[in-house]
N, C-alpha and C positions, 0 to 999 in steps of 0.2 A: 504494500500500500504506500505512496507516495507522499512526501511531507504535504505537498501541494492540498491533495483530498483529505489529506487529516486538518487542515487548518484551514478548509473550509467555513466558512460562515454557517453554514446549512448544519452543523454539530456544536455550537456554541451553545444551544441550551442545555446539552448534554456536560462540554466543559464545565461550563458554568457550577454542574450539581456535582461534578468529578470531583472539582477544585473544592471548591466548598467543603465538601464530605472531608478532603486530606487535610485541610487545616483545622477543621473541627476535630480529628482524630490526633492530631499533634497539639496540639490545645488541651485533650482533655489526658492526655499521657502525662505533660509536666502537670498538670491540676485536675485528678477524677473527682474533685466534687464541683467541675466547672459545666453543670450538665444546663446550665440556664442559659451560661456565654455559646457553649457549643449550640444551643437551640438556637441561638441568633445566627450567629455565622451563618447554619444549614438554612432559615430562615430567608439569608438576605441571597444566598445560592436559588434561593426556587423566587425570589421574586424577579433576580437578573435574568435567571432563565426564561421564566415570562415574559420578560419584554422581550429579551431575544427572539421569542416567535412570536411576539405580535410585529417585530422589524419584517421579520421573513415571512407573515403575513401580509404586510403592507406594500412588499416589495411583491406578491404574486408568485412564488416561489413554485417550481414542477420541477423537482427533480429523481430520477428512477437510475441508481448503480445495481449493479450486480446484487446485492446483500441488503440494500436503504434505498425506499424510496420516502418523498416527501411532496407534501403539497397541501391545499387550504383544508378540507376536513380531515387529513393527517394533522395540521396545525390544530384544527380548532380543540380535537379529541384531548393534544396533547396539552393545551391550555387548558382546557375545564379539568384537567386531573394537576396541575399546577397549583390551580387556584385552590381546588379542593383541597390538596394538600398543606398551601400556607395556611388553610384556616384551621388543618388537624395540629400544626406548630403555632400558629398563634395560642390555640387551645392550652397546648402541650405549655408554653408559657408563663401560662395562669397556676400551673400545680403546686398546689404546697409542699407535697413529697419532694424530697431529696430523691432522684432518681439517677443511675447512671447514665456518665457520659455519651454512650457508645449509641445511645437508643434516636438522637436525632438525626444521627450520622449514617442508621438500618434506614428509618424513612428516606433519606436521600438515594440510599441506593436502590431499596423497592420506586421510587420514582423513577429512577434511570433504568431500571430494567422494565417497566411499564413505559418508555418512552422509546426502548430499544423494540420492546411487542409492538408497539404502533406504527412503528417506521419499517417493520420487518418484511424483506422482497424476498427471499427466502425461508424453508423448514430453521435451517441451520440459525439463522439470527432469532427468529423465531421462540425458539428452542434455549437458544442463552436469554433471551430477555425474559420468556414465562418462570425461568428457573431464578434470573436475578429475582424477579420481583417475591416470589415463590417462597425459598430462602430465606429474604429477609424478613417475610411474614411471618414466616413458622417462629422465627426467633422471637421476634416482638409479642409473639401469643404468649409463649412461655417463659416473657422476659422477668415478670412479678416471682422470683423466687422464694419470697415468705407465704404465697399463696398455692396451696397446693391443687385448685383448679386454674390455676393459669399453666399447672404445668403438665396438666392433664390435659387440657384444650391443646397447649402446644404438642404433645406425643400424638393427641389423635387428627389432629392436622395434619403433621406432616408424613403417618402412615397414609392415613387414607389421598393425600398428594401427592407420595411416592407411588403408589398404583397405580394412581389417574396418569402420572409424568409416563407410566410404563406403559400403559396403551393408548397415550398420544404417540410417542418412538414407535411402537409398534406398525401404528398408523399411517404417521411417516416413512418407513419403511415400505410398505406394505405400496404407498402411491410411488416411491419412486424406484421398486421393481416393476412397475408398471410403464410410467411415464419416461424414466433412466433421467431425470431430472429434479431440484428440489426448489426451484426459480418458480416464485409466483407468474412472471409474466409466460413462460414456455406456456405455463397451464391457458391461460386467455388465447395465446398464439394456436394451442391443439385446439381449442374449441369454437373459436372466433364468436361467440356468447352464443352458439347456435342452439337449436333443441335437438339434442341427441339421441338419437331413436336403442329404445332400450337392452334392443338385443347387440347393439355395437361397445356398448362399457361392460370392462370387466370387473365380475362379482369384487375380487380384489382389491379395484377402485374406490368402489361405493363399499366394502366394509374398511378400508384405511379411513375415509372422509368421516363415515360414523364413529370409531374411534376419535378420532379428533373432535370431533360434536362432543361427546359424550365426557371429555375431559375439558372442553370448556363450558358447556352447561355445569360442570362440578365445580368449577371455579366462577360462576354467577353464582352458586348457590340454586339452581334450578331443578322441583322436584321430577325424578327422586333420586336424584344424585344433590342431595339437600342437608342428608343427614348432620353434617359436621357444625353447618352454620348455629345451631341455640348454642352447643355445648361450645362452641372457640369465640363467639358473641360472650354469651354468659362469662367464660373463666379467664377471656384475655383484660389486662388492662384496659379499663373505658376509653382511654386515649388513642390506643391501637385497635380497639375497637370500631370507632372513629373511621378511622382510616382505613382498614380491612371493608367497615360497608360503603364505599365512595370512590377512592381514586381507582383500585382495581379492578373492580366493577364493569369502568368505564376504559380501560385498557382491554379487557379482554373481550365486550360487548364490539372496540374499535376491527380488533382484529379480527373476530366473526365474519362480520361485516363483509371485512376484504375476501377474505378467503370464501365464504360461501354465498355473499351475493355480490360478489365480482368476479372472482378469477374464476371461480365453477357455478358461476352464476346458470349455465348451460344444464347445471345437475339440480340444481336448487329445486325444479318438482319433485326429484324423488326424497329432500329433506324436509320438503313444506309438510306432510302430515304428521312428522315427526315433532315437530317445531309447532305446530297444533294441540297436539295430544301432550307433550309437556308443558306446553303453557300455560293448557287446561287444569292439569294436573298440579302445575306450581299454585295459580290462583285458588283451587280450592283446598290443599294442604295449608297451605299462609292465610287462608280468611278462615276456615275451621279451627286451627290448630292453636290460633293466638287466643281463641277464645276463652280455653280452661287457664292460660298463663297468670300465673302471680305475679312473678319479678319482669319489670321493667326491661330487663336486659331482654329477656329469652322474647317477651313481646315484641321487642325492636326487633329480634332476628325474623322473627315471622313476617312482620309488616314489609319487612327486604324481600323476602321471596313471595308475597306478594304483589309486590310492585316488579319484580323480574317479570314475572305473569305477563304483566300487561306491555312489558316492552318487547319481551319475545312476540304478542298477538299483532305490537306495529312493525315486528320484522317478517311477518307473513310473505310481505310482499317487500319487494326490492325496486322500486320505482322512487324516482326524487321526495316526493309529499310525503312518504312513508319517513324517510331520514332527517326529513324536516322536524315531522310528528314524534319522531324519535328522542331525534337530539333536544328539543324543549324539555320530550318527558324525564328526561335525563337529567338535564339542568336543575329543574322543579326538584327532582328526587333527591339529588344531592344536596339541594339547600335543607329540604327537609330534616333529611336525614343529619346534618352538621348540628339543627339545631337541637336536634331532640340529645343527639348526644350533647352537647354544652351543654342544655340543660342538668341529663347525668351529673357531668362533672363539677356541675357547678353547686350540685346535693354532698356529693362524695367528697368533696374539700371537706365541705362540715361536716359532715357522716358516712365517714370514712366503710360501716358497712349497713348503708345504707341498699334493700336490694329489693322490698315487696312495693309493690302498685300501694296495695295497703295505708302504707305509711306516708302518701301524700294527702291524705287527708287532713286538710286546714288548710294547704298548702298556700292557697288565694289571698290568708290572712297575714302568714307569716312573711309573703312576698310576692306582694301583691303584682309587681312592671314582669318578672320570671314568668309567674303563673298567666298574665295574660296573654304572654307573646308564644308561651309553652302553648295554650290556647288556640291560637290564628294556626298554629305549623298542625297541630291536632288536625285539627276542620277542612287544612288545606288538605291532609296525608289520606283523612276520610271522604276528599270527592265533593266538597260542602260549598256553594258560589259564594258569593265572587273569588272566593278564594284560589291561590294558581292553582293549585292540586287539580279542582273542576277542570280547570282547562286543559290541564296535561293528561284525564284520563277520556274528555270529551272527544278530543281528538283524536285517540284512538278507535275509541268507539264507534269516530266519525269514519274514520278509515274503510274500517268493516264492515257496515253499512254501504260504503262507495262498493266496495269489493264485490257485494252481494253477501256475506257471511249474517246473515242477522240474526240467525239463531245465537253464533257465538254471540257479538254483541248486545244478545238478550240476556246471556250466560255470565258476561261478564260483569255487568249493569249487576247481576243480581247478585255474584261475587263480590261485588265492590261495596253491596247494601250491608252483607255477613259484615265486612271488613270493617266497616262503619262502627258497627256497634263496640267492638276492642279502648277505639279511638274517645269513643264518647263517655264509654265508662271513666279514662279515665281523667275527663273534663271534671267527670259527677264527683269523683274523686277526691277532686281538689276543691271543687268548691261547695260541695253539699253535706260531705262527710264529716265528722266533726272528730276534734285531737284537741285535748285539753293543752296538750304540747304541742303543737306543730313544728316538723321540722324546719330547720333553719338551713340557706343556701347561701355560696356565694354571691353576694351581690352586686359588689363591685369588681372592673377590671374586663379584661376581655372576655372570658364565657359570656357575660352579661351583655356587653356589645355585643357577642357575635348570633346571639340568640334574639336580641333587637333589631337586627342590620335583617336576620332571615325572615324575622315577622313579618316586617317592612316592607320588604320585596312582594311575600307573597300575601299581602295585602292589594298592594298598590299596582300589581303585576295588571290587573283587571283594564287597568288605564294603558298600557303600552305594550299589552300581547302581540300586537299588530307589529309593531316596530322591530320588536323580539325576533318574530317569525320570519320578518322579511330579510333579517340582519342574518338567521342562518341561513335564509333560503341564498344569498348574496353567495355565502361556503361555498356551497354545493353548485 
């Protein structure tokens, strides 16, 4: 590889998180209780790197090597997991705990290998950035060493991840004994997006592609390769927790995308029933299953794999409006989701084991500006207008409907009503239920901002969805 291509512009966002991480890691070697300075450092690494691709956004950027390609909804993927992730470090900021150095320094590099997945033109790159990001998660699951479910979450992560990593290779394998290639683009070149009449693909093919499905449905958390999500939700650190339901998310949602509705976009009827029938399946495991939940944690991880549901139903189809409808739902999902964890963190400062629904009861009284913005993200997560949530699952809806699908669309409406009720409880919770003590929260500092800033949004969203829309449609 030539100096020329390494010092490219087009890999500065990547420098950016490289460099960062190496001085955070020598920073915190002459000083391991420097884990607040290292958070900055890593910090001001993912905001440089941000602008670095809104430059290379700005500038129009298409570029396709051998191994990296990039271009505007490459871009835009890899900023909304940017962004998501200053706000798991901003979070990360706010903590009272005395935490080790090393832990801002894993987020930087689960970003760069979620940045490496997004830009991947090959298996081969492919393959090193799921495993960077991969990696660094298992670690930050099981990074709470006094907590003996944090370290439990982490073992069963990264067995049930070591499987999935072994029949994605498999998979891998399996297309390029077929193909004698492992080049995203050869695959578009073999098929020129045509419709490929059934009896001409080998079985081999189409089970390498479903391997590969079926190891990144397990990394959305998509039932029923879902199992992992309460228990590494519930036992990791709330703060990697955070992060585990948002940036990744959208890394591996990015690269779906490419690989099965672009480069085998040609095969993509024979994965559309697939992609049906788990979507179906995600929604109504995630809208049933939240329902018996006590603890706040294990409800958040259901409320994710129902909301996966509904983004797998707008990847049905592989046409522009779909990725539109998509990428909104996305955005919405992750502000959500940031806020409802701050919220978490922002109990668990002060109560430390803080863990049932239960124990929000007063909550409204004890803190009151928390409780109402906790409130808005509630209403928005359950589908409730004006709030963005309504919008980001109308949309969908709306899709299917276009499609002719209205049965699902009936299905999923009625899924979404289940889903509803989780949400509402625990409104009821906070403000009907009574605690002669209520608990007490962070109320100052950033959780508090960033759980205000999301309210905000999806509040106000109602006024400028238009603008929203037309600004990814501009992406794509």
């Amino acid at each position: 590889m030539s100096l020329a291509l390494i010092l490219n512009p087009i890999f500065f966002p990547e420098f950016a998180l490289f460099l960062a991480g190496l001085i955070g890691i020598i920073i915190g070697l002459f000083n391991n209780q420097s884990h607040l300075l290292t958070n900055k450092i890593c910090l001001i690494g993912l905001i440089v790197s941000a602008l670095c691709l809104y430059n290379l956004y700005q500038n129009q950027i298409y570029i396709t090597y051998q191994f990296f390609t990039l271009n505007n909804p490459i871009i835009l993927a890899k900023l909304i997991v940017v962004v998501s992730s200053i706000f798991v470090l901003l979070c990360f900021n706010n903590l009272e705990q005395n935490l080790a150095f090393e832990l801002p320094v894993i987020v930087l590099f689960a970003v760069l290998g979620m940045y490496t997945l997004i830009s991947s033109n090959d298996f081969i790159t492919f393959y090193v950035g799921l495993e960077l990001q991969s990696l660094s998660l298992y670690i930050l699951t099981a990074s709470n060493r006094n907590n003996p479910n944090s370290t439990e979450a982490g073992l069963k992560y990264f067995i049930l991840g070591v499987i999935t990593t072994g029949l994605i290779l498999f998979g891998i394998s399996l297309i390029y004994a077929y193909t004698a290639s492992i080049n995203f683009v050869h695959f578009v070149d073999l098929y020129h997006n045509n419709s490929i009449n059934i009896g001409s693909v080998p079985i081999a093919l189409i089970i390498g592609l479903v391997l590969i499905l079926i190891g990144l449905l397990f990394k959305i958390s998509a039932v029923p390769f879902h199992m992992w999500a309460p228990d590494v939700y519930e036992g990791s650190p709330t703060i990697f927790t955070m992060l585990i339901a948002t940036a990744p998310k959208v890394a591996i949602i990015a690269i779906f995308i490419r690989i099965f509705l672009h480069d085998f976009s040609s095969l993509y009827h024979y994965f559309n029933p697939i992609i049906l029938l788990v979507a179906l399946l995600t929604l109504a495991v995630g809208s049933f299953a939240a329902l018996k939940q006590a603890k706040l944690k294990r409800l958040l991880a259901y409320s994710a794999i129902t909301n996966i549901g509904f983004i797998l139903l707008g990847l049905l189809s592989h046409d522009k409006a779909n990725m539109i409808i998509v990428t909104n739902y996305i955005i919405i999902y992750l502000s959500l989701t940031i806020a409802s964890f701050a919220v978490l963190l922002a109990i668990e400062n002060k109560n430390p084991h803080f863990t049932q629904i239960s124990e929000l009861a007063s909550f409204s009284k004890s803190n009151p500006i928390l409780a109402i913005s906790f409130t808005i993200c509630l209403l928005s997560l359950a589908g409730i207008p004006p709030f963005a949530g309504f919008f980001a699952k109308f949309y969908i809806i709306q899709s299917l409907i276009v499609q002719g699908s209205i049965w699902i669309a009936i299905v999923s409406v009625l899924f979404s009503v289940v889903a509803s009720f989780y949400y509402l409880n625990i409104i009821k919770v906070m403000y009907f239920d009574d605690n002669s003590a209520p608990i007490s929260a962070d109320s100052m500092g950033t959780l508090q901002f960033v759980v205000i800033l999301m309210a905000i949004f999806n509040s106000i969203y109602i006024f400028y969805y238009q603008n929203i829309m037309n600004l990814i449609n501009s992406v794509y």
